[in-house]
C-alpha positions in Angstrom: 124.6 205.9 18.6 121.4 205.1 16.8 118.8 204.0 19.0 117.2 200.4 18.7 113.3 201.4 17.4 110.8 199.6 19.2 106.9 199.8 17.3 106.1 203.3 16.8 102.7 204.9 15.0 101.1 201.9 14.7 97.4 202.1 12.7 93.8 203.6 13.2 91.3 201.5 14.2 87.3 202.3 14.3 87.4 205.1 11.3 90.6 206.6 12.7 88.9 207.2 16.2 91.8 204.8 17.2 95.6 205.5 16.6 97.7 203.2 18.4 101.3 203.9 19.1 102.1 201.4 21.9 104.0 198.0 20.8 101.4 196.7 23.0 103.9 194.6 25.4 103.9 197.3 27.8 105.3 198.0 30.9 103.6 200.0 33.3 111.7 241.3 39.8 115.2 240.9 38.6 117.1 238.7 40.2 120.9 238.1 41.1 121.1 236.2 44.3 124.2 234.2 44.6 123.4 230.1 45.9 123.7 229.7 49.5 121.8 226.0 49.2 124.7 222.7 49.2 126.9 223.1 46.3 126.9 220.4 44.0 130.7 218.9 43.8 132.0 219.3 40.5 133.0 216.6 38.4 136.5 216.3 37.3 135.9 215.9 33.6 133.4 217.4 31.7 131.8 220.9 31.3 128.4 220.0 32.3 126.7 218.6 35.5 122.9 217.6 34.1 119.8 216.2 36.3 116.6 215.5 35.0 113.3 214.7 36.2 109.2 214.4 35.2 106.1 213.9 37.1 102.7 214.0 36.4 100.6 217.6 36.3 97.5 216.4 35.8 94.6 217.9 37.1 90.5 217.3 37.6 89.6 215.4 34.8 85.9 215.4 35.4 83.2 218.3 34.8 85.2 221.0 34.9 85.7 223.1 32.0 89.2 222.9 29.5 92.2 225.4 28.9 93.0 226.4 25.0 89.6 227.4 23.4 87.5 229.8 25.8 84.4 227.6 25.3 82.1 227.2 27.8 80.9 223.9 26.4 84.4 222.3 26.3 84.1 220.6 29.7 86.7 217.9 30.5 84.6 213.9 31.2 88.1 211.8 31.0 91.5 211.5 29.8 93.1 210.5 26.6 96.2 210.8 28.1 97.9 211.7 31.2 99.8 215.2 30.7 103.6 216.4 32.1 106.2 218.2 33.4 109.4 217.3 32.1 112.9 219.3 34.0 116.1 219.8 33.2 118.6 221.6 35.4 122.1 222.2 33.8 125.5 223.2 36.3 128.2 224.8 34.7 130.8 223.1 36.4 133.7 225.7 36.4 131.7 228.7 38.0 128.5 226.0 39.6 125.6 228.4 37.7 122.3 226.1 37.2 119.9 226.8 34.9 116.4 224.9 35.0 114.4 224.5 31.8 110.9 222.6 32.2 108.6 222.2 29.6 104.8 221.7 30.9 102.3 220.1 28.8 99.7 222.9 29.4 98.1 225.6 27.3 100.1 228.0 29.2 101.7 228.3 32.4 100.2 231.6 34.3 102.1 233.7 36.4 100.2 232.9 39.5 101.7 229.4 38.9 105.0 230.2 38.3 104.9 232.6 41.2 103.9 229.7 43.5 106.5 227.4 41.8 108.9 229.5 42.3 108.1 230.0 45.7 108.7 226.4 46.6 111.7 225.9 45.1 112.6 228.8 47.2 111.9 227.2 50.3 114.0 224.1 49.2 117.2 225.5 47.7 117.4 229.0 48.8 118.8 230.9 45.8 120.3 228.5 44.2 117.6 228.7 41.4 116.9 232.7 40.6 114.6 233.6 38.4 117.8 234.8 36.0 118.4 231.2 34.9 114.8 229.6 35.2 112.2 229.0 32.0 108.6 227.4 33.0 107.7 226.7 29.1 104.2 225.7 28.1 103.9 223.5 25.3 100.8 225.1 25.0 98.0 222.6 24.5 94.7 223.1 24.3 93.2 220.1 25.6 94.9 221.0 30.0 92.5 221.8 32.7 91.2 225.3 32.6 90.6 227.5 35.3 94.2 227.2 36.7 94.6 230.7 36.4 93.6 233.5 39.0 93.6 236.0 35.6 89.8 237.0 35.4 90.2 236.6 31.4 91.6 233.2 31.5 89.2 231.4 33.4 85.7 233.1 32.5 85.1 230.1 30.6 85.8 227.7 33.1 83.5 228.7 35.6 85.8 230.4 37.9 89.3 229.6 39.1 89.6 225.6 39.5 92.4 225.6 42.8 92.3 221.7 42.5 93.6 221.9 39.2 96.1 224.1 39.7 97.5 222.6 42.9 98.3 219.9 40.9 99.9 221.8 38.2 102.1 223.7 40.8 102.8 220.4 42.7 103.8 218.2 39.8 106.3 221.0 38.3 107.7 221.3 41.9 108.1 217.8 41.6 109.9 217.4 38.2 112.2 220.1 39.3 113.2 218.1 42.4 113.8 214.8 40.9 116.1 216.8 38.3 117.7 218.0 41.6 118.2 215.0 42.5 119.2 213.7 39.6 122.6 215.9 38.9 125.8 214.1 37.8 128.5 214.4 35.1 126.9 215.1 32.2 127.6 215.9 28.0 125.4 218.4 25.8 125.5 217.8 22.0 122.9 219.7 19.8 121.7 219.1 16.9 119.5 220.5 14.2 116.7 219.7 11.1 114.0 221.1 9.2 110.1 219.9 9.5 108.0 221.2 6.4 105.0 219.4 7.0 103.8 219.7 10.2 102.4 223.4 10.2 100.8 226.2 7.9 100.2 229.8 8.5 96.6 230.3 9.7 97.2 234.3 8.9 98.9 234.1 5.1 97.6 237.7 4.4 98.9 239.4 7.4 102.4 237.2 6.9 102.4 238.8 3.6 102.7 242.2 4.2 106.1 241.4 6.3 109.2 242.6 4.2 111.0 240.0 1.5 113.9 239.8 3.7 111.4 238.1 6.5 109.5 236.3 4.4 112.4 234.0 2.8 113.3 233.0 6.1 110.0 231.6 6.3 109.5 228.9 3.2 105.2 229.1 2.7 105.0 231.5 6.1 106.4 228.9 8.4 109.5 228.1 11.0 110.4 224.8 10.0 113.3 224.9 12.3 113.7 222.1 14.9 116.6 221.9 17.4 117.2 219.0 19.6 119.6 219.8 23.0 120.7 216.2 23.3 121.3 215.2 26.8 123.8 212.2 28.3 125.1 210.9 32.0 128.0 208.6 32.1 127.9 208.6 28.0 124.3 207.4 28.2 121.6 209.1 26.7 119.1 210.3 29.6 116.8 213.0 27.4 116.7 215.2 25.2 114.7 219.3 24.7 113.1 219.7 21.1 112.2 223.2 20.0 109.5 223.3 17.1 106.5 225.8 16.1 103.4 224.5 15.6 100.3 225.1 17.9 98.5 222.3 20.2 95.6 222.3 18.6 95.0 218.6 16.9 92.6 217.7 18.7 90.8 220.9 18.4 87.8 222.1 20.5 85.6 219.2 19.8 87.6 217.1 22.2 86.9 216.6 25.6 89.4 214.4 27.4 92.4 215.4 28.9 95.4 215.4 27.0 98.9 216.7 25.5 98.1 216.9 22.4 100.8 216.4 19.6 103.7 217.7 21.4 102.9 215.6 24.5 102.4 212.6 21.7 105.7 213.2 19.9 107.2 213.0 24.0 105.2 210.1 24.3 106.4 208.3 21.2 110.1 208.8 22.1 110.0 208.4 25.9 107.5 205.0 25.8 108.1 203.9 22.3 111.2 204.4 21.9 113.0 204.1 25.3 110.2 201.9 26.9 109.7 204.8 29.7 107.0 203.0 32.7 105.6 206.2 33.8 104.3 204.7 36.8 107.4 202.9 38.2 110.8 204.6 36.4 112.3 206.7 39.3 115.1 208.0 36.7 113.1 207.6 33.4 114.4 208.7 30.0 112.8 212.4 29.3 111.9 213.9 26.0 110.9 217.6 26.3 108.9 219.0 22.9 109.1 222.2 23.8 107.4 225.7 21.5 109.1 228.5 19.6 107.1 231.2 17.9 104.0 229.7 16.7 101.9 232.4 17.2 100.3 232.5 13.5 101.2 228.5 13.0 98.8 225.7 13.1 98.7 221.9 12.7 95.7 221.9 11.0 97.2 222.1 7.4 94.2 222.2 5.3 93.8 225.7 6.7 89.4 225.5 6.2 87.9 228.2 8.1 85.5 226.6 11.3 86.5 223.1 10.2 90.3 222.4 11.1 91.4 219.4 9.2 94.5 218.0 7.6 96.5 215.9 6.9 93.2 214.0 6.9 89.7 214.7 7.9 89.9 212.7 11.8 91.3 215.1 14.4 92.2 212.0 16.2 94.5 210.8 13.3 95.5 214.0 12.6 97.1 214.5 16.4 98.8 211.2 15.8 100.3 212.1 12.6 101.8 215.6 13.5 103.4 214.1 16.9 105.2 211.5 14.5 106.4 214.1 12.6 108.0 215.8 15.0 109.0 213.0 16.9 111.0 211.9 13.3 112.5 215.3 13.3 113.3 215.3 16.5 115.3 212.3 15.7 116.8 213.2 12.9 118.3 216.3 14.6 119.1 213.9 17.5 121.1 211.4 15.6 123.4 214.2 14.2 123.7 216.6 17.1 127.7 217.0 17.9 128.8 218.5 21.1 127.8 221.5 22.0 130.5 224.3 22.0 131.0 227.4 24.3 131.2 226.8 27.9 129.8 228.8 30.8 125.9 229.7 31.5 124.1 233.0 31.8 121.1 234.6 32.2 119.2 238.1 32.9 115.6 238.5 33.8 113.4 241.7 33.6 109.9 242.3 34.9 108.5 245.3 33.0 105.3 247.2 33.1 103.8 247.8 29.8 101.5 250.3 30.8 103.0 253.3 28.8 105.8 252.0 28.4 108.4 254.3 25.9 109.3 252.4 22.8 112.4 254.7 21.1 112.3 255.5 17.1 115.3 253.0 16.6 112.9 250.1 17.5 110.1 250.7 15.7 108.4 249.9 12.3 108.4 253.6 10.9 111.3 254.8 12.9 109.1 256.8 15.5 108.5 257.1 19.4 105.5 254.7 20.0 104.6 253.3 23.4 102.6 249.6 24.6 99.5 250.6 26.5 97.2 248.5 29.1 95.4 244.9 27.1 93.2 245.5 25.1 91.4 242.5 23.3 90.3 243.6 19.7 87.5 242.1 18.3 89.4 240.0 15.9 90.7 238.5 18.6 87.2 237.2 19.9 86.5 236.1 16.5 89.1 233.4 17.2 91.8 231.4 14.7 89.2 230.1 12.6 91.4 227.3 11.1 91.7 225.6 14.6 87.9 225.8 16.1 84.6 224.2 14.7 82.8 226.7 17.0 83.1 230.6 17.0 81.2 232.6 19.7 80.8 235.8 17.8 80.4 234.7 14.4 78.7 236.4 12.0 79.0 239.7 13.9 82.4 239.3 14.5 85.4 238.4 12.0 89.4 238.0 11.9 90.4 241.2 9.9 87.6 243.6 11.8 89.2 246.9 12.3 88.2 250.0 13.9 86.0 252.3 12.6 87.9 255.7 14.1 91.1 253.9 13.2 92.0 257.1 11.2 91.7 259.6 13.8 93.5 257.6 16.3 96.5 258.2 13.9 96.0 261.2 12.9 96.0 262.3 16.4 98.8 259.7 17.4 100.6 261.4 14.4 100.3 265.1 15.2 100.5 265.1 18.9 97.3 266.3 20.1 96.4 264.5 23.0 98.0 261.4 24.3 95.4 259.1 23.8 96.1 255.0 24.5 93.6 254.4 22.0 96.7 256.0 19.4 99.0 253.7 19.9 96.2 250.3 19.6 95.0 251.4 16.1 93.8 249.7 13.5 92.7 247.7 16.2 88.5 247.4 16.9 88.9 247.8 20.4 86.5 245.6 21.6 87.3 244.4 25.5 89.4 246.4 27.1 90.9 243.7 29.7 93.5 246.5 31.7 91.0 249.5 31.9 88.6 247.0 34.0 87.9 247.5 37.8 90.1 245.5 39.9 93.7 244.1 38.4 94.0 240.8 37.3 91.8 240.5 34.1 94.8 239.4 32.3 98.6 240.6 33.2 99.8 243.9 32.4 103.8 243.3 33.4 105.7 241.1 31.2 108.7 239.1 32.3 111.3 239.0 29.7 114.4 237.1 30.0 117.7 236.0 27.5 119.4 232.6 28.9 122.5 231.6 27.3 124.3 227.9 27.6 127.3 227.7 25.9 127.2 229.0 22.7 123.2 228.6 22.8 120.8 231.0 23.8 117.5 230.8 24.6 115.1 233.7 24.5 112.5 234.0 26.2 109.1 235.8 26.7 105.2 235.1 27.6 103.8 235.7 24.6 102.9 233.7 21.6 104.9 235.4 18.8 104.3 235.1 15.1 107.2 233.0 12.9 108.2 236.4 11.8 108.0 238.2 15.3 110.0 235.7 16.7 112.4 236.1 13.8 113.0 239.5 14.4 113.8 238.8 18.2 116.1 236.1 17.3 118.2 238.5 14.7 118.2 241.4 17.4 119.6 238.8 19.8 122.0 237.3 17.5 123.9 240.5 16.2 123.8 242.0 20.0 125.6 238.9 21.6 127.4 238.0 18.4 126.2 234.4 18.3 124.9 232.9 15.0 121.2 233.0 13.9 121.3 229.2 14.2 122.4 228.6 17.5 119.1 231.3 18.8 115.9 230.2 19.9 113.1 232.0 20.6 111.0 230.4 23.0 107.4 231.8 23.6 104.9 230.9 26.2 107.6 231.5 29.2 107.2 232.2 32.8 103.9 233.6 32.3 101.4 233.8 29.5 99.5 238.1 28.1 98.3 236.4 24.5 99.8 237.4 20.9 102.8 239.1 19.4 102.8 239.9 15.7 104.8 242.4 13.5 103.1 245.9 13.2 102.8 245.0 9.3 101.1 241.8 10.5 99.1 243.9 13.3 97.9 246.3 10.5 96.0 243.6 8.7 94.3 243.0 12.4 93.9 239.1 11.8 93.4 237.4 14.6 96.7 237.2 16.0 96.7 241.2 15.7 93.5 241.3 17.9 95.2 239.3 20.6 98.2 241.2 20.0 97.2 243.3 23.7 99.6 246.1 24.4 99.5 247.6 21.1 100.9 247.7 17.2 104.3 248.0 19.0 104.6 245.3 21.5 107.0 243.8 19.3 109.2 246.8 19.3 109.0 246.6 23.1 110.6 243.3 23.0 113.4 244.2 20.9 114.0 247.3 23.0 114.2 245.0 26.2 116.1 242.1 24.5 118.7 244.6 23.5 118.9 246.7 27.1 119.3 242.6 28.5 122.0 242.2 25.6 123.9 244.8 27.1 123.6 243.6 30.6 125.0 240.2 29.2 127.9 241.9 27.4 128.7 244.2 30.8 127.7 247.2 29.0 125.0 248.4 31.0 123.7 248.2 34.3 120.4 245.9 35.1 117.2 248.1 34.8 114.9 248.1 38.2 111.9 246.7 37.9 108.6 249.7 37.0 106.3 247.5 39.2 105.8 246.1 42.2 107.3 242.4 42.0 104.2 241.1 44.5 102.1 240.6 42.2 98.5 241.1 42.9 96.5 238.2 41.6 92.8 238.7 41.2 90.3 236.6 43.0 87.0 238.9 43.1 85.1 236.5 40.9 84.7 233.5 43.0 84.6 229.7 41.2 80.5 229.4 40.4 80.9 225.9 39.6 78.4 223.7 42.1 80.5 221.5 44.4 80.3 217.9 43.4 77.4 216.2 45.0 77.9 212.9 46.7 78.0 209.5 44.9 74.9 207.5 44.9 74.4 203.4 43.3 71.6 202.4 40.6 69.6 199.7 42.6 71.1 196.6 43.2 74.2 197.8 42.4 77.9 198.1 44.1 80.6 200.5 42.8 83.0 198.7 40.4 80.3 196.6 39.2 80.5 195.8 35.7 77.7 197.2 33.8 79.5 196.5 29.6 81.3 193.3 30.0 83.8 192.6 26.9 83.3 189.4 24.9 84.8 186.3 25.1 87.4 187.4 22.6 88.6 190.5 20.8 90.6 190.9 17.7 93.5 193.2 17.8 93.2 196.8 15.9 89.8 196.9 17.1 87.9 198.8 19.6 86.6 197.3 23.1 85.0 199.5 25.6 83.6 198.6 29.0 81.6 200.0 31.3 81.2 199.9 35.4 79.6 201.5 38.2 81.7 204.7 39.4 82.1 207.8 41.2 82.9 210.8 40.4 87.1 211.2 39.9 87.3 214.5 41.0 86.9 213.0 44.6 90.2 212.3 44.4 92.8 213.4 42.2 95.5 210.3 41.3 98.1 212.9 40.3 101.3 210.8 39.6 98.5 207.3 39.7 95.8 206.0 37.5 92.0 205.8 37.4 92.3 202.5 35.3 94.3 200.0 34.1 94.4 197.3 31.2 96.3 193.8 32.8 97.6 190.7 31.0 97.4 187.2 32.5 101.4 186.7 32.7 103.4 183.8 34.8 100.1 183.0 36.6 99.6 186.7 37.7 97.9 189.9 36.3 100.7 192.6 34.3 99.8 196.1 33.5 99.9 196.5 30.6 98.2 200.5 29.6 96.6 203.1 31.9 96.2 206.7 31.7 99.2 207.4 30.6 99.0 205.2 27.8 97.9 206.6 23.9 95.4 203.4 23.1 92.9 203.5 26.3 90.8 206.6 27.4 89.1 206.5 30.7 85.8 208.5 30.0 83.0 209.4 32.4 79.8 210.7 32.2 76.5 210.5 34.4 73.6 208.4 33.2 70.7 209.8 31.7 68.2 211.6 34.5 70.9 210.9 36.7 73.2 214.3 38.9 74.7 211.9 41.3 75.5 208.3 39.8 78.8 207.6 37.4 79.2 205.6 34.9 83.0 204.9 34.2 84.0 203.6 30.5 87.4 202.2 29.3 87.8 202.7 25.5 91.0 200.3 24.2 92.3 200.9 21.4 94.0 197.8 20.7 97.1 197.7 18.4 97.1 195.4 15.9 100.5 193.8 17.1 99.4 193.3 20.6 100.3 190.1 22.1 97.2 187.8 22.1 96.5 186.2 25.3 94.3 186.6 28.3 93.8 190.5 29.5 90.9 192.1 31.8 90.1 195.6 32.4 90.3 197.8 36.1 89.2 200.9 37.3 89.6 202.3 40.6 88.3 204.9 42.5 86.5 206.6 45.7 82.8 207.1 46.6 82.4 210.1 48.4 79.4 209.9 51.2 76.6 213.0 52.4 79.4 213.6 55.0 82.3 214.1 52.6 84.1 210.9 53.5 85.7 208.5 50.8 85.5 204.6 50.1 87.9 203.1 48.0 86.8 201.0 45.8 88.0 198.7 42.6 86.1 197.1 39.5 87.5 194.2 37.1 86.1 192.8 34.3 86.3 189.1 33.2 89.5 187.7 31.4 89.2 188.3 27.8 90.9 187.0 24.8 93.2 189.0 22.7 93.5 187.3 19.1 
C-alpha cells in the first residue's frame, strides 16, 4: 500500500534560515533470566506480537551547555525542535521472547543512562526485558543536551554533569518503552531495502584508502549507502517503521544553539507528521518512524567536505539539515514501499560486558596475523584536533592536526615487535598519545568495559556495539557475523552507538593513517580485532557451540561523580519596570505573508524552571469555528522558541518565537502563546501565559 503524501519539504524562507516541512494545517553483565512478569497471550495467527511507543526526551533547553561538539561555547538558548525516544518491542509468539529496540534522538546514550533505564524497566516487568534482547540506539545528534553523562570526558564541556537533563532522558525512554508495552498485539514484519548515494561523504578519504580493494568496492566513493527499513503493521495497518542509514548528526553543525534532532530526527519528523499527520501532543498510539545509525564513524553530511567550514549540498546549515532528512526520509520510503515479509521465525540474542583493559586479541583476528591486545582509552591528539569537515571551530588548531602521530611511534613497535617489555603504549602506536582518559585518578573519565551484543529476529540480525565504527569497520563486523551464523550479508546490520557510547572504531590500516577517527579510536590499533573476536565467541553461543563467557568486570558499574556540576544555579526571575510576565514586548503586524519570517517577543522566565518534558513552551493557534487551534509548537520544524537575557540584564528573559511560515499555510487569523513559570527569591513558581494579538495570514 502506498501511502497518501500529504506536503512534505516545503521551501526556505529568509536566505534559507527557514525550511518549512509542515502542510501548515496542523494538528497539535550477561544476562539469561527467564520472564516471570504476565505473559503476553499469543495470538493465533501470525509470528509476531509488536507494541510501539514514543515520548518526548527532552531536556533543559536554556543555558546549559550542548552534547556532539565538546565546545564550551555551544550553550543551548531554545529549541528548534523537540527531540525523541521512539520503542519498539517485538514477541515471538511461539517461544514469547521480546526484544526491545529504541532509537533516542541523542548524541549518544551513556551507560549511566542505560544503567538507570534498565533499572526501571526492571522494577516494572521483572525479567521480562534482559539485557540479551535490549538495544538503547542513539541516533547520535549533536545538537542534545550535554552533560547527561556522569563520564568525566563527556561532560567537561558542559560544566559538569546536568542531572535535570538526564532525568529527562532516562524518564522519557522509560516512557516509550512502556507505551510499547502497552501497546503489544498481533502484528506483521516485512523488510525492505535501497541505496542512498547522496546523503554522506567520507570525512577521512586517505585513511579509507589504505583499506584493502576487497573493502573498498563495497564502499562506492568510501561510503555505506545502504538503507534498510523493518516495516512494522497491527491488524494489517501500518503502525511504524526502523530505518537503518550512516551518516552523522551533524547538519546543523556546532554553530547552532537550539535544541534539536538534527537530520535523522527531521527525516522521523517528515514521515511521522508529514506523512502520517502524527499530533505529538495528543496521539496516545501515534504512528512511529525510528531513523536509526549504522557505522558512520568516518561519514558526514556535510558533502562538500571543506576543512572548518562544513557545507553542502549548499552553503546554509539550516537548508542543508532539511535536505539530508528528505533524503533519507525518500529512501526510507522507497525501501518501505517494497519491503516483503520478513522471513525466519524465532528471536535471539546474547550480551557480553567485556573489560578492555588488556584484553588478548588472538593472531586469527588481527590485521598482520599476530597476538595484539586493547589497552585502557587513550585520546590521541588527532582526536582533539576534531573532524574538521563537521566544525567551524577547532580548539587546538594550529598546534594540533587530524593525521598527528607520535613521535616514538617506532620504538613502541619495535618493542611491541620484539617482546621486550610489555608496554600499553605498544599496542596504541602510531597514535600521539595525547590524554590518556583510563590512566587518570578515579574511574569514570570515559568507559573502559564495552558491552557487545548480536540480536537476531528472524532471518535479521542486528549487531551491536557502543562505538562509532568506520563504513569499513563495520563492514568487517557484518562479514564476520554473516559467515559465523550463516545469514546473508544483506540481511546484517551493524548498528553502532548501542547501550553505551567509548568513541571511534576504525580499521588498523585506517588507524595507521591516525586521522581523526584513529585518534578517537581509544583502546588501541586493534579494537577492531576485539570486536570480531567477541562477535565470533557470541556467534558460537548463538549456534550452541560454546558456553557464554563470564563477565572480566564487575557488572556495578562505578560511575564517576568527583567533579561536581560548576554551573551557577539559575537565579530568580525578575520584570523590566512596568512590566508583567507574558507581556508582549515584539507584537506581529497586522498581516503576514506566507513563506516569510515573523518573530515575536514577550516578557519570560527562565525555562529551565520547569522542564515541559512531553508539553510545550509555546504554541502558534488559528482562529477556527469561533475558538483558538494549535496549530505548531515545539515539536513542530517551522517555529523555534529562543531565549536569551537582555542586555545588562542576569535575571530578566526575554522569550522570542521565530515562525517560519510555509508558503501553503492556510491564511486566516492566527496569534502567538508562550507559557511558562517565574521562579521567586524563595524558589517557588508562578505560572504564567502570554498572547499576542490576532494576526493575518495571507
Amino acid at each position: 500500500m502506498k501511502l497518501s503524501r500529504r506536503s512534505l519539504l516545503k521551501a526556505t524562507a529568509v536566505g534559507g534560515a527557514a525550511v518549512t516541512l509542515g502542510s501548515g494545517a496542523g494538528s497539535g553483565a550477561v544476562t539469561s533470566a527467564k520472564a516471570n512478569a504476565a505473559p503476553i497471550v499469543p495470538h493465533k495467527k501470525g509470528e509476531w506480537l509488536v507494541g510501539l511507543g514514543m515520548a518526548d526526551i527532552t531536556g533543559a533547553c536554556a543555558g546549559q551547555g550542548m552534547m556532539g561538539f565538546s565546545q564550551t561555547e555551544q550553550v543551548a538558548h531554545g529549541i528548534r525542535q523537540r527531540y525523541l525516544a521512539r520503542a519498539v518491542i517485538i514477541v515471538d509468539k511461539k517461544t514469547n521472547t521480546p526484544l526491545v529496540h529504541v532509537t533516542v534522538d541523542t548524541c549518544a546514550v551513556f551507560q549511566n543512562i542505560v544503567d538507570a533505564v534498565m533499572e526501571r524497566v526492571r522494577k516494572m516487568y521483572g525479567n521480562r526485558y534482559p539485557m540479551d534482547r535490549v538495544m538503547i540506539t542513539a541516533t547520535h545528534n549533536h545538537n542534545s543536551c550535554g552533560g547527561t553523562s556522569r563520564d568525566v570526558a563527556y561532560y567537561l564541556a558542559a560544566s559538569g554533569h546536568m542531572e535535570n537533563s538526564a532525568k529527562e532522558e532516562v524518564d522519557g525512554i522509560v516512557e516509550a518503552i512502556k507505551r510499547a508495552h502497552e501497546n503489544i498485539k498481533p502484528g506483521e514484519l516485512l523488510l525492505g531495502r535501497s541505496m542512498l548515494y547522496n546523503a554522506s561523504a567520507n570525512r577521512s578519504k586517505r585513511a579509507f584508502d589504505l583499506n584493502p580493494e576487497s573493502d573498498k568496492k563495497e564502499m562506492p566513493n568510501g561510503i555505506d549507502p545502504r538503507v534498510w527499513v523493518l516495516r512494522i503493521k497491527q491488524g494489517g495497518k501500518d503502525r511504524g517503521l526502523i530505518c537503518w542509514f550512516a551518516t552523522h548528526g551533524t547538519s546543523l553543525t556546532d554553530r547552532n544553539m537550539f535544541l534539536s534532532p538534527d537530520n535523522k530526527g527531521l527525516a522521523a519528523y517528515i514521515f511521522e507528521h508529514d506523512e502520517m499527520g502524527v499530533d505529538y501532543l495528543t496521539d496516545k498510539t501515534p504512528f512511529v518512524a525510528a531513523f536509526a545509525q549504522t557505522n558512520a564513524g568516518d561519514i558526514t553530511p556535510n558533502l562538500w567536505l571543506k576543512k572548518l567550514e562544513p557545507s553542502g549540498p549548499t552553503a546554509d546549515n539550516v537548508l542543508n539539515n532539511a535536505i539530508i532528512a528528505k533524503r533519507q526520509y525518500d529512501a526510507a520510503h522507497k525501501a518501505w514501499e517494497s519491503a516483503k515479509p520478513l522471513t525466519g521465525a524465532g528471536i535471539q540474542g546474547v550480551y557480553r560486558f567485556q573489560s578492555m583493559d588488556r584484553y588478548v586479541v588472538r593472531p586469527e583476528f588481527t590485521q598482520d596475523g599476530k597476538e595484539w591486545k586493547t589497552v585502557r582509552t587513550v585520546m590521541g591528539g588527532a582526536g582533539a584536533a576534531s573532524s574538521e569537515e563537521d566544525n567551524y571551530t577547532s580548539v587546538v588548531k594550529p598546534f594540533i592536526h587530524e593525521g598527528d602521530k607520535g613521535p616514538l611511534r617506532g620504538f613502541w613497535d619495535w618493542n611491541r615487535e620484539n617482546g621486550v617489555v610489555d608496554f600499553d603504549w605498544n599496542y596504541q602506536s602510531p597514535k600521539f598519545n595525547l590524554l590518556p582518559l583510563g590512566y587518570l585518578p578515579v574511574k569514570g573519565w570515559i568507559p573502559q568495559e564495552m558491552p557487545l551484543s548480536i540480536v537476531r529476529l528472524g532471518d535479521l540480525v542486528i549487531v551491536n556495539g557502543p562505538l562509532e565504527y568506520t563504513a569499513v569497520a563495520g563492514l568487517r563486523c557484518r562479514r564476520i557475523v554473516s559467515k559465523k551464523l550463516g545469514v546473508p550479508m544483506e540481511n546484517v546490520i551493524m548498528q553502532g552507538y548501542t547501550n553505551s557510547y567509548i568513541q571511534y572504531c576504525t580499521t588498523p590500516e585506517e588507524y595507521d593513517d591516525q586521522q581523526y577517527e584513529g585518534g578517537e579510536t581509544q583502546f588501541g590499533r586493534e579494537t577492531l580485532g576485539a570486536h570480531l573476536q567477541i562477535y565470533s565467541e557470541i556467534c558460537d553461543v548463538m549456534l550452541g557451540k560454546a558456553k557464554r563467557a563470564k563477565d572480566d568486570t564487575d557488572r556495578a558499574y562505578l560511575h564517576n561523580t568527583w567533579i561536581p556540576a560548576w554551573l551557577p544555579k539559575v537565579p530568580a526571575d525578575t520584570l523590566p519596570k512596568g512590566k508583567k510576565y507574558g507581556d508582549v514586548l515584539a507584537a506581529p503586524p497586522a498581516s503576514v505573508k506566507r513563506g516569510t519570517t515573523l518573530t515575536v517577543s514577550f516578557v519570560g522566565a527562565h525555562p529551565n524552571n520547569k522542564l515541559y518534558r512531553g508539553g510545550t513552551y509555546h504554541e502558534v493557534q488559528k482562529m477556527s469555528g469561533g475558538r483558538w487551534v494549535r496549530v505548531a509548537d515545539d515539536f513542530h520544524y517551522d517555529t523555534i522558541y529562543d531565549w536569551e537575557r537582555p542586555e545588562k540584564s542576569k535575571t530578566e528573559s526575554i522569550i522570542k518565537v521565530h515562525w517560519n511560515i510555509p508558503k501553503n499555510q492556510a491564511t486566516g487569523s492566527y496569534r502567538i502563546v508562550i507559557k511558562g513559570d517565574a521562579k521567586a527569591d524563595n524558589g517557588k513558581l508562578t505560572h504564567f501565559k502570554g498572547a499576542t494579538k490576532a494576526f493575518k495570514v495571507v
